[in-house]
C-alpha positions, -999 to +999 in steps of 0.1 A: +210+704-007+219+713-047+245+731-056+238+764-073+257+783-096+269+823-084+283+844-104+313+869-095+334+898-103+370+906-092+401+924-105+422+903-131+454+899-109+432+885-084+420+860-106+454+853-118+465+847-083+437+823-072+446+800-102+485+799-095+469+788-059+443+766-072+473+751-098+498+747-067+469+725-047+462+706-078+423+722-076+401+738-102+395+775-096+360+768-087+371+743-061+397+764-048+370+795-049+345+771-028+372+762-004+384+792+010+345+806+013+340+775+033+368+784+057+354+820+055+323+811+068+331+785+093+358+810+108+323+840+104+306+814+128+331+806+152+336+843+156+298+849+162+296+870+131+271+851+115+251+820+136+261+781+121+226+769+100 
């Protein structure tokens, strides 16, 4: 599977406060971005909000 690119919108201090977080685990912001949407989703699927692919 490739990786695709998405595109996003969210406030400024958001932003700002995913980089500090991204900075403090020594991540990019798109890794850091990637990372907590995996957790997201595996935490939607465990709940039986969404089914596991």
């Amino acid at each position: 599977m490739g990786k695709v690119t998405v595109t996003l919108y969210m406030e400024e201090e958001d932003k700002e406060a995913l980089q500090q977080l991204a900075d403090a685990q020594e991540r990019s912001l798109s890794q850091m971005a990637v990372l907590i949407l995996k957790r997201a989703i595996k935490q939607a699927q465990n709940d039986g909000t969404i089914t596991p692919k």
